[in-house]
C-alpha positions in Angstrom: 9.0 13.5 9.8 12.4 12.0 10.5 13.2 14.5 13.4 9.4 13.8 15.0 10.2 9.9 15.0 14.0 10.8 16.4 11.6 13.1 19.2 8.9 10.3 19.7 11.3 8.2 20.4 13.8 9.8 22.8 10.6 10.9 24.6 9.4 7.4 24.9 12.9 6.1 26.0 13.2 8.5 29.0 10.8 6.5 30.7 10.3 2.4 31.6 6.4 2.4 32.0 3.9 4.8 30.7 -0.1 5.1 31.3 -1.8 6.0 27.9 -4.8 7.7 28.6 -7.8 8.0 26.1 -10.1 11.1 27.6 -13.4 11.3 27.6 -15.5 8.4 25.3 -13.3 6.1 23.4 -13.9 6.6 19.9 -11.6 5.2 16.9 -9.1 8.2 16.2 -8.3 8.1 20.1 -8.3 4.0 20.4 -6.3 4.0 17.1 -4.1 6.3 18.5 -3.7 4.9 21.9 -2.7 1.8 20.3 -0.1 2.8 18.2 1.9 4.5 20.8 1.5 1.4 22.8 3.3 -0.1 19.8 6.1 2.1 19.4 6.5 1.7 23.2 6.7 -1.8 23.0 9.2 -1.6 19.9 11.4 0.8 22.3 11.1 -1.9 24.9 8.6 0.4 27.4 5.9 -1.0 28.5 2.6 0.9 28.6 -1.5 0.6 29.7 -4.0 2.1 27.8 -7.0 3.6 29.8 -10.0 4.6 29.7 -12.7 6.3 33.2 -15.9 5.6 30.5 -16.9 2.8 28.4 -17.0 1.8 24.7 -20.5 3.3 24.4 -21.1 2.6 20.7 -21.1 -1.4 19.5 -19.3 -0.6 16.3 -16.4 0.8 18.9 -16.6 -2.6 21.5 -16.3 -4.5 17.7 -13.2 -2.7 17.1 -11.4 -3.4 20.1 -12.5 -7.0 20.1 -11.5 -7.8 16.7 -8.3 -5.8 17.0 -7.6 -7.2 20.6 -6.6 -3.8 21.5 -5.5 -4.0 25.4 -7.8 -0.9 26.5 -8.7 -1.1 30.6 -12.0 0.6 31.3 -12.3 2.1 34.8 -14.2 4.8 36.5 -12.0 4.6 39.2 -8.5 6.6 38.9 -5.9 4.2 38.0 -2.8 3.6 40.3 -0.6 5.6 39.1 2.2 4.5 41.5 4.0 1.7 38.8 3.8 4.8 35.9 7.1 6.8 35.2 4.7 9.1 33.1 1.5 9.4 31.0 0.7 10.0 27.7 -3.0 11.4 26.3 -3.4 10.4 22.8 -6.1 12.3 20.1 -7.2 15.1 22.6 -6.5 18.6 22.6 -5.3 19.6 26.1 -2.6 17.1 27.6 -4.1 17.5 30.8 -5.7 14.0 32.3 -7.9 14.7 35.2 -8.3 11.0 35.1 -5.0 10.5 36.9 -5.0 11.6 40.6 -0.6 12.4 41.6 2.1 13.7 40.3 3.0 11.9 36.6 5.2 13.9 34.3 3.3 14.0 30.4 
């Protein structure tokens, strides 16, 4: 576990600014997810956005969030990827994010 942490990190500290990206419907395990890298990101001084194209669809999910005040933008439209050093998908199988339109290293 030690060596993953040692890897999280140095990954993380390559970059200044990273887009998290929660694919498809935002369900717990991804949101959870999502906002525990934010975390570590901000304890490695990075800052980060968590994203989502769709909405919370269940209300059990927008209760979560709220309670929580878990920073998650919703947005259909392809986020500006410009201000991003790189992007990371949390809770999905395939690190691919078809929600980002450019070049963004993973």
């Amino acid at each position: 576990m030690e060596a993953f942490s040692r890897s999280l990190v140095a990954a993380i500290t390559k970059y200044r600014n990273i887009i998290i990206v929660i694919k498809g419907s935002p369900d717990p395990d991804a949101i959870a997810s999502s906002y525990a890298l934010s975390a570590v990101c901000g304890r490695m001084k990075v800052s980060s956005t968590i994203v989502s194209a769709k909405k919370l669809s269940l209300p059990e999910n927008r209760a979560f969030v709220s309670i929580l005040e878990i920073p998650l933008h919703i947005s259909p439209s392809p986020p500006n990827i410009k201000e991003f050093d790189a992007y990371i998908v949390a809770d999905h199988q395939s690190p691919a994010a078809r929600e980002l339109v450019g070049p963004l290293p993973p």
